[in-house]
C-alpha positions as CSV (number, residue, x, y, z in Angstrom):
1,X,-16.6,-0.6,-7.9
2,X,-13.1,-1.4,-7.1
3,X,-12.1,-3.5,-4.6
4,X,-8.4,-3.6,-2.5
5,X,-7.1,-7.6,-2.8
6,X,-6.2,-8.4,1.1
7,X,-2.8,-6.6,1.8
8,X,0.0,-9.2,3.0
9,X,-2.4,-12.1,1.2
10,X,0.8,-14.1,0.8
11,X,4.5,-15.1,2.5
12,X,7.0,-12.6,1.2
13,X,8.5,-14.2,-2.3
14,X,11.6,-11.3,-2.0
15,X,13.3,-9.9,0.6
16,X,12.1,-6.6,1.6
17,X,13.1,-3.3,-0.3
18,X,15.5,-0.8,1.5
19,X,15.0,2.7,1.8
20,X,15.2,5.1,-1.5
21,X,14.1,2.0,-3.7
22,X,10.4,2.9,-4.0
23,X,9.3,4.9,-7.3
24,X,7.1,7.1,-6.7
25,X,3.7,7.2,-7.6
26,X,1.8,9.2,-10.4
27,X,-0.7,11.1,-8.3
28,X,-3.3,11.1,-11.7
29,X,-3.1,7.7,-11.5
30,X,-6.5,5.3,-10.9
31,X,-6.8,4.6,-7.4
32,X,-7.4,1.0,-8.5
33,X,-3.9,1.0,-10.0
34,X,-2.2,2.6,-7.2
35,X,-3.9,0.1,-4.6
36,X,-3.0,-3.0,-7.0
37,X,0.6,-1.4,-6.8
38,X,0.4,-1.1,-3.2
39,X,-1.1,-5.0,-2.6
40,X,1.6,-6.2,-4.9
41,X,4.7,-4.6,-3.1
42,X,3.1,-5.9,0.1
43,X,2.7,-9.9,-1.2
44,X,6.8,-9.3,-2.1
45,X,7.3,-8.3,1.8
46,X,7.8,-4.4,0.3
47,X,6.3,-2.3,3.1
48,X,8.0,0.5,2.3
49,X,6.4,0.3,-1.5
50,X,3.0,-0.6,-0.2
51,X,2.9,1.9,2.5
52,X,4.0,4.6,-1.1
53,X,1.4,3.0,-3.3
54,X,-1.2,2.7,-0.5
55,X,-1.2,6.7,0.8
56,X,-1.1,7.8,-2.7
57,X,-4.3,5.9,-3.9
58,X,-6.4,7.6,-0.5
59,X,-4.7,11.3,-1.6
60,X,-7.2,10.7,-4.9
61,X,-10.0,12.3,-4.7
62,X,-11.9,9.2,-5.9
63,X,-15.3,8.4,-4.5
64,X,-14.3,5.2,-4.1
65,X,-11.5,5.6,-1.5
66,X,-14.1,8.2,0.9
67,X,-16.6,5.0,2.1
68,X,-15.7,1.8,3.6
69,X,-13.5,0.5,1.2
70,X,-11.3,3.9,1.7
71,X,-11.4,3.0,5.8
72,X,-10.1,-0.7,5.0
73,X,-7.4,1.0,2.8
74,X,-6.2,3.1,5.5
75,X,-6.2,0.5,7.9
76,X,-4.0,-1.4,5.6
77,X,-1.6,1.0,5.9
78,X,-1.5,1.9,9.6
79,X,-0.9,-1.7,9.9
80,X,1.7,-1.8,7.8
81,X,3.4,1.1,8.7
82,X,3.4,-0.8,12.4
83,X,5.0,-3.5,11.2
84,X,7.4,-1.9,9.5
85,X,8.3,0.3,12.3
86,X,8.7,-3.0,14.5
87,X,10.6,-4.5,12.0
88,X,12.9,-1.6,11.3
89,X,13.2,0.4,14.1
90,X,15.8,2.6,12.9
């Protein structure tokens, strides 16, 4: 089963992205992939990109983003997107 790595793990190595810099996710993609995208962007201080990579790994319809590991993943991302928003409040 597939685990998320801790989101934010790490001091931000880069400064944030700005808007309009995030690719867009494959939606067939693994969830595994998409939450590895999504852990990665956040460790670079890339909320925007996580917060992308994040949502699109719960849209799957993977089993393993419907238990627990799902509810952690969204959590992840609520946080996020707070921090973003008091980060960036325009």
């Amino acid at each position: 089963p597939w685990t998320p790595v801790g989101a934010v793990a790490s001091p931000a190595r880069e400064p944030s992205s700005t808007r309009g810099e995030v690719q867009a996710p494959d939606p067939d993609r693994d969830p595994a992939v998409l939450c590895a995208r999504g852990d990665e962007a956040a460790r670079r201080g890339d909320l925007a990109g996580a917060l992308v990579w994040w949502s699109a790994a719960v849209r799957t319809d993977d089993v393993a983003v419907q238990g627990p590991l799902g509810d952690r993943l969204r959590e992840a991302i609520a946080l996020a997107a707070r921090l973003q928003a008091l980060l960036d409040p325009a």
